[in-house]
C-alpha positions in Angstrom: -17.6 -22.9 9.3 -16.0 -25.7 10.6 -12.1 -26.6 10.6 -11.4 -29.9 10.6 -8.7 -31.3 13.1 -8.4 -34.7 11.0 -6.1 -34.9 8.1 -7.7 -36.0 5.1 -4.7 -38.8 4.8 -6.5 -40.4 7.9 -9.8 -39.9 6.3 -9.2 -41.5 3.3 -7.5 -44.3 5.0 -10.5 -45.0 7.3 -12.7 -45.1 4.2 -10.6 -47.5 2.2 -11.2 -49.9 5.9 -14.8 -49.2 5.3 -14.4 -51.1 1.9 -14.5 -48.0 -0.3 -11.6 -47.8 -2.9 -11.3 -43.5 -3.4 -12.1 -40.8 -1.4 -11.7 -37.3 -2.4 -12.4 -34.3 -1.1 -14.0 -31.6 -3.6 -15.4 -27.7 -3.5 -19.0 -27.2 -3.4 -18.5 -24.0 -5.0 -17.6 -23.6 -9.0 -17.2 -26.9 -9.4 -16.7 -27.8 -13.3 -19.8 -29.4 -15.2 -21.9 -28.6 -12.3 -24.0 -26.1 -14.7 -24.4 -28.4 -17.7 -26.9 -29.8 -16.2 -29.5 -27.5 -17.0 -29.1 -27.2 -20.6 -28.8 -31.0 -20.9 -32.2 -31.1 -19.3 -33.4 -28.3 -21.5 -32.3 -30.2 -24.8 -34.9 -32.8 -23.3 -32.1 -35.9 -22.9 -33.6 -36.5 -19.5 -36.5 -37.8 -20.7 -39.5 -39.0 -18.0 -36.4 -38.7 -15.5 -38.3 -36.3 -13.4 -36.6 -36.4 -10.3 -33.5 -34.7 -12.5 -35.5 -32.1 -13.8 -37.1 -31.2 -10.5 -34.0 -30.7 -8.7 -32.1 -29.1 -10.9 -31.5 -26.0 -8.7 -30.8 -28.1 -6.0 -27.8 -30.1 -8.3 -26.2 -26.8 -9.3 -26.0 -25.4 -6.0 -25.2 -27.9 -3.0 -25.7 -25.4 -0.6 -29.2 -25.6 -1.3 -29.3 -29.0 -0.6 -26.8 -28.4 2.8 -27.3 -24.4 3.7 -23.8 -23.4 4.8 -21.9 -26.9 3.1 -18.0 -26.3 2.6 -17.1 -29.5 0.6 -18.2 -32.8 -0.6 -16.5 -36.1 0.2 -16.9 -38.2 -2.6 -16.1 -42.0 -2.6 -15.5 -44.9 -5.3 -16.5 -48.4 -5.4 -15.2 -50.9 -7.2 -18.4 -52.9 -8.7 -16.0 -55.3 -11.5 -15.5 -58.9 -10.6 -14.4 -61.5 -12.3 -17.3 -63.0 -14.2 -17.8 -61.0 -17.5 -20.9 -61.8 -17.8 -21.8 -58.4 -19.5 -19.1 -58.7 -22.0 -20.6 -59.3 -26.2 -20.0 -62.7 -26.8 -20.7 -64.3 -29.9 -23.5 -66.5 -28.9 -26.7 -64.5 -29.4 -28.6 -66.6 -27.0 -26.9 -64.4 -24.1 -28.9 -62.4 -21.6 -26.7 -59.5 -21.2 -27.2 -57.4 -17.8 -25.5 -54.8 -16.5 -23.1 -55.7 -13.8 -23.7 -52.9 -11.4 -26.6 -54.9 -10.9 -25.3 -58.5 -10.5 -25.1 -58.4 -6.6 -26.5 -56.6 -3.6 -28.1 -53.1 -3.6 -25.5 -50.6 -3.4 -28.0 -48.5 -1.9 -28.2 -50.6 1.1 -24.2 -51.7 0.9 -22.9 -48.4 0.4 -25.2 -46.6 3.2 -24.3 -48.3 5.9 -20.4 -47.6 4.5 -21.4 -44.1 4.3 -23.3 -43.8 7.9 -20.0 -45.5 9.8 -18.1 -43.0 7.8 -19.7 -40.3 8.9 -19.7 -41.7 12.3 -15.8 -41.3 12.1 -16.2 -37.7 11.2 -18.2 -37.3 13.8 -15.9 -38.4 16.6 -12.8 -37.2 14.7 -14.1 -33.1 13.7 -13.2 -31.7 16.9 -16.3 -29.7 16.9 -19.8 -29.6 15.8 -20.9 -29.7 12.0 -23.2 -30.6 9.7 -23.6 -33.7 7.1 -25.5 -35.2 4.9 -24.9 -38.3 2.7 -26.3 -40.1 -0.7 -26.2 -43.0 -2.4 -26.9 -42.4 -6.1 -30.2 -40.9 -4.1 -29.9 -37.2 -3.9 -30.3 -33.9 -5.6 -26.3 -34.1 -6.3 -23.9 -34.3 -9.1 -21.5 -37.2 -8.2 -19.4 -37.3 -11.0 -19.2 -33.6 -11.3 -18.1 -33.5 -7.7 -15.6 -37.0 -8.2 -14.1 -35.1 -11.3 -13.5 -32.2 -8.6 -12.2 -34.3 -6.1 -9.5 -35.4 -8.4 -10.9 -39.2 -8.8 -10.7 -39.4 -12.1 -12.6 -37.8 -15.3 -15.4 -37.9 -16.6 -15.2 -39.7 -19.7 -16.8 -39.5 -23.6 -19.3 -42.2 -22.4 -20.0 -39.4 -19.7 -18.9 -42.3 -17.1 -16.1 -40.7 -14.6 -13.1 -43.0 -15.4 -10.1 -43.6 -13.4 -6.7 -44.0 -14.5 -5.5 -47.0 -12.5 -8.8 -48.4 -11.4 -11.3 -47.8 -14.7 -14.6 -47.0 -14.8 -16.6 -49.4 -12.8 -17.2 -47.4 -9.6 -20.0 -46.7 -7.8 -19.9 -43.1 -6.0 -20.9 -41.4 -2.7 -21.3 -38.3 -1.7 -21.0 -36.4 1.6 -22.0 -33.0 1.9 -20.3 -31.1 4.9 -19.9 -27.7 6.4 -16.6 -29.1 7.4 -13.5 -26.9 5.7 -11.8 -29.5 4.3 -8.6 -29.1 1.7 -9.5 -30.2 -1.4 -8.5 -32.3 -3.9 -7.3 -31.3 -8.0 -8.6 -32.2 -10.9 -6.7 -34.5 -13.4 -6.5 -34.4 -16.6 -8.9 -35.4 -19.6 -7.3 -38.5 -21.1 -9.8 -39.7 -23.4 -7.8 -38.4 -26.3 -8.8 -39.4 -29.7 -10.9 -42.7 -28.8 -14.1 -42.8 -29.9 -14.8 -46.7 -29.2 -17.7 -45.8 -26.8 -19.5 -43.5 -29.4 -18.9 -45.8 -32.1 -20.2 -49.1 -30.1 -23.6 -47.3 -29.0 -26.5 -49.3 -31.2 -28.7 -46.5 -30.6 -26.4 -43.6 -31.1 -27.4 -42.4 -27.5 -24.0 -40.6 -27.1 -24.9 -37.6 -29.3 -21.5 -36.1 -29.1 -18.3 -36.6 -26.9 -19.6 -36.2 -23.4 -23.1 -36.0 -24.3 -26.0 -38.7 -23.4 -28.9 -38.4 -24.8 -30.6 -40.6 -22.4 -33.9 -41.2 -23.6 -32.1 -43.4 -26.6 -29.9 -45.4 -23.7 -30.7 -48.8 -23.1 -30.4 -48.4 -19.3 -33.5 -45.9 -20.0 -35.0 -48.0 -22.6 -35.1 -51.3 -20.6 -35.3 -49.9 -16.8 -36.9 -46.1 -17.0 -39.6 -47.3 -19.2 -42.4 -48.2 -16.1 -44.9 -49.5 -18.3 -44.8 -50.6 -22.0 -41.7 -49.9 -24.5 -42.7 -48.2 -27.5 -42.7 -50.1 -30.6 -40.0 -48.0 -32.3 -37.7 -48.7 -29.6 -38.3 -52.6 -28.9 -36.0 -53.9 -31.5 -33.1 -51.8 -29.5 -32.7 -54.0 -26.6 -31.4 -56.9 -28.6 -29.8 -59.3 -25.6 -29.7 -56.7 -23.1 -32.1 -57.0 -21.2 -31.4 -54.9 -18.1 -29.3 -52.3 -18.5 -26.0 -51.8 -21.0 -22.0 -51.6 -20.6 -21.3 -52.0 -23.8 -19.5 -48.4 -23.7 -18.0 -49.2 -20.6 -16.8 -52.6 -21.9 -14.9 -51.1 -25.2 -13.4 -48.1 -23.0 -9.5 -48.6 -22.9 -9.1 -47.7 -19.7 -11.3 -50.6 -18.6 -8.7 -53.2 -20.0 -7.7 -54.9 -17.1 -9.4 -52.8 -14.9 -9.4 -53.4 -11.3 -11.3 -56.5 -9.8 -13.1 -56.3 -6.1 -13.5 -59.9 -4.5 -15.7 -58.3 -2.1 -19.2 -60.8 -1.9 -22.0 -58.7 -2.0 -21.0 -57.4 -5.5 -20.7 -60.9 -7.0 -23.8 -62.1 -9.3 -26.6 -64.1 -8.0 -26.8 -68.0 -9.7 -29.2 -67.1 -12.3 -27.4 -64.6 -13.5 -24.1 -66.1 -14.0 -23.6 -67.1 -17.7 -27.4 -66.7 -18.1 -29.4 -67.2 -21.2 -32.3 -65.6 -22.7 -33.8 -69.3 -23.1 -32.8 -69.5 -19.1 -34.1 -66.7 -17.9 -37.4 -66.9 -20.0 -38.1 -70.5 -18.8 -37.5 -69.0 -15.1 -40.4 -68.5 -12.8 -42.1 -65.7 -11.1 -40.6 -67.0 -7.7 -37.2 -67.4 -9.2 -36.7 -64.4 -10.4 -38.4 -62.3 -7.6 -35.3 -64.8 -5.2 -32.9 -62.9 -7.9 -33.6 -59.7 -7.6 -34.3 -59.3 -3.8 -32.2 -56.5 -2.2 -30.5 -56.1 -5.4 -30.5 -53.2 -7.8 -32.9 -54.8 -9.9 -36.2 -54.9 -7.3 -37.5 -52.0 -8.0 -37.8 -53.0 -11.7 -40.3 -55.7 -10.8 -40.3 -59.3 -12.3 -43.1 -58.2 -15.1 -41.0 -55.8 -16.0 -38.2 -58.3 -16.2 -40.7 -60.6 -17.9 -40.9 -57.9 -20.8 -37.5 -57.1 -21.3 -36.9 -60.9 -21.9 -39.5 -61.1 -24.5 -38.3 -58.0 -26.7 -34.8 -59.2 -26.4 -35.8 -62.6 -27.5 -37.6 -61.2 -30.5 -34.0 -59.2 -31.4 -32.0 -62.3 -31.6 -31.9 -65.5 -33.3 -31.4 -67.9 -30.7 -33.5 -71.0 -31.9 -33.5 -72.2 -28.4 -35.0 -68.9 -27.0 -37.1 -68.2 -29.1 -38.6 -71.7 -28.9 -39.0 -71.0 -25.0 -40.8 -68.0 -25.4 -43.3 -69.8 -27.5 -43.9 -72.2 -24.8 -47.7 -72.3 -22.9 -47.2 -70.4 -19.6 -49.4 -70.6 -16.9 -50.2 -66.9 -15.2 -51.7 -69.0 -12.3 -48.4 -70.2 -11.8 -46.3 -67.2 -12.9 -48.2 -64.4 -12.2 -46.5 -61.8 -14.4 -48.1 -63.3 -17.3 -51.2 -61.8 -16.7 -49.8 -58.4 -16.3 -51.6 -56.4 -19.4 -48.1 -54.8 -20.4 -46.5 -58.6 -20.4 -49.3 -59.4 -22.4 -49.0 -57.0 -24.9 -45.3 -57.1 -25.5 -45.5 -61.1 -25.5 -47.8 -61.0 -28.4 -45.7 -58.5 -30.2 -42.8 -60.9 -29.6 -44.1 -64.2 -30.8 -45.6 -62.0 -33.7 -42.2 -61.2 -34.4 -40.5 -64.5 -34.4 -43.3 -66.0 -36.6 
């Protein structure tokens, strides 16, 4: 064990220069919510998310993950900027995606935050120690560990909400042998509200806290590797990557904080986008849009699919008369993927 000769003021302050906006400091021992994890996974709500279900150990216990860890420093991240683009609006020709994944890859952003971070540790400790740091990457329990920290809640939508900056954070985690002093928990201030259960079109959020994420669009439209199963295509409607729609009726999100920081601000074709838009886009286009984003490791057939299904859900005269255009896989490669194929059939089938 480790005492740290830093005060955690000075950390916190050095990670808000970093261009965090929170940073906590929580137990890694009996840490609220860490064991729910295993009977969500028994009740089989994680679906084909197989890196969960493998690791599960690992998650309740971070001193398997760190032998000997002490604490966990958990940051937040503002994501929220000004465009709503993810907000329902009442045309149905939108292409609704969700904005963690506008911009840049907070993999890559928010690791190179958390490497100079621990870089301060490093000079500021005072002595040796051990660390380890993940991006949204590890066998950890972020928002278990952000709740501890005292960062916020975690909310009905089973996103951890903060009172003065909302929900649209992304979080870190650094594991330590440091002994740190850690932070409290706050309260639970969801109340009565049940906006986020209630605006769910699949009913994914079983019960208050619950997810049953095999009925989540962000499963539905980004978990889904190959082909979407006919009983779920009509679900996407416009959303075709992703969905905030609990995150956009939450409360606490009205006027929630805004970052002006670039690399979370939407690439062009995604600002104010279309279904008819993005349909008529090309392979090349598309792959420009999602480089070092979020959204690359969906892959533009994947992309290509979502598009189709959501255009079949709506009734945008002008989408669905793009996705009945003649499209050339020797120009656009994705058309000749075999799941494209199939779900592009099924989608003309539909609108005809």
């Amino acid at each position: 064990m480790t005492k740290a000769v830093f005060s955690v003021d000075s950390l916190r302050a050095h990670a808000l220069t970093l261009g965090f906006d929170l940073c906590g400091i929580a137990p890694v021992a009996q840490v609220a919510r860490l064991d729910y994890l295993k009977q969500w996974v028994e009740r089989g709500y994680a679906g084909d998310l197989h890196y969960l279900t493998r690791s599960v150990a690992a998650r309740m216990d971070p001193t398997r993950v760190l032998p000997g860890a002490r604490a966990a420093i958990v940051t937040g991240t503002i994501y929220n900027t000004n465009e709503p683009l993810s907000i329902a609006r009442e045309a149905p020709g939108d292409a609704r995606i969700a904005r963690y994944a506008w911009g840049e890859d907070y993999h890559e952003v928010l690791g190179r935050r958390q490497h100079l971070l621990i870089g301060w540790l490093k000079e500021h400790a005072g002595a040796r120690f051990e660390a380890v740091g993940y991006v949204d990457t590890g066998p950890v329990q972020e928002k278990a560990l952000a709740a501890a920290a005292g960062l916020g809640w975690v909310g009905k939508h089973t996103c951890l909400i903060n009172q003065e900056l909302g929900s649209w954070l992304f979080l870190t985690v650094i594991l330590t042998t440091l002994d740190l002093p850690t932070g409290t928990p706050v309260p639970d201030r969801c109340g009565t509200c049940t906006r986020c259960l209630d605006v769910c079109p699949t009913q994914a959020i079983v019960a208050p806290y619950v997810l049953d994420a095999t009925r989540c669009l962000s499963y539905v439209s980004i978990e889904s590797h190959e082909g979407i199963a006919a009983a779920q295509r009509d679900w996407l409607g416009s959303q075709v990557y992703g969905c905030d729609l609990c995150q956009d009726v939450c409360p606490w999100n009205n006027g929630a904080a805004v970052t002006d920081d670039p690399v979370w601000v939407a690439r062009p074709l995604w600002r104010q986008a279309t279904l008819a838009q993005v349909w008529r886009a090309s392979d090349d286009e598309l792959q420009a849009s999602i480089r070092h984003s979020p959204m690359y490791r969906t892959k533009v057939w994947r992309l290509r699919r979502n598009f189709a299904l959501a255009i079949a859900a709506t009734g945008d005269a002008e989408a669905r008369a793009a996705l009945l255009e003649p499209r050339d896989p020797q120009v656009d490669p994705s058309f000749a993927h075999p799941v494209v194929i199939e779900h592009l059939a099924w989608a003309r089938a539909r609108i005809r």
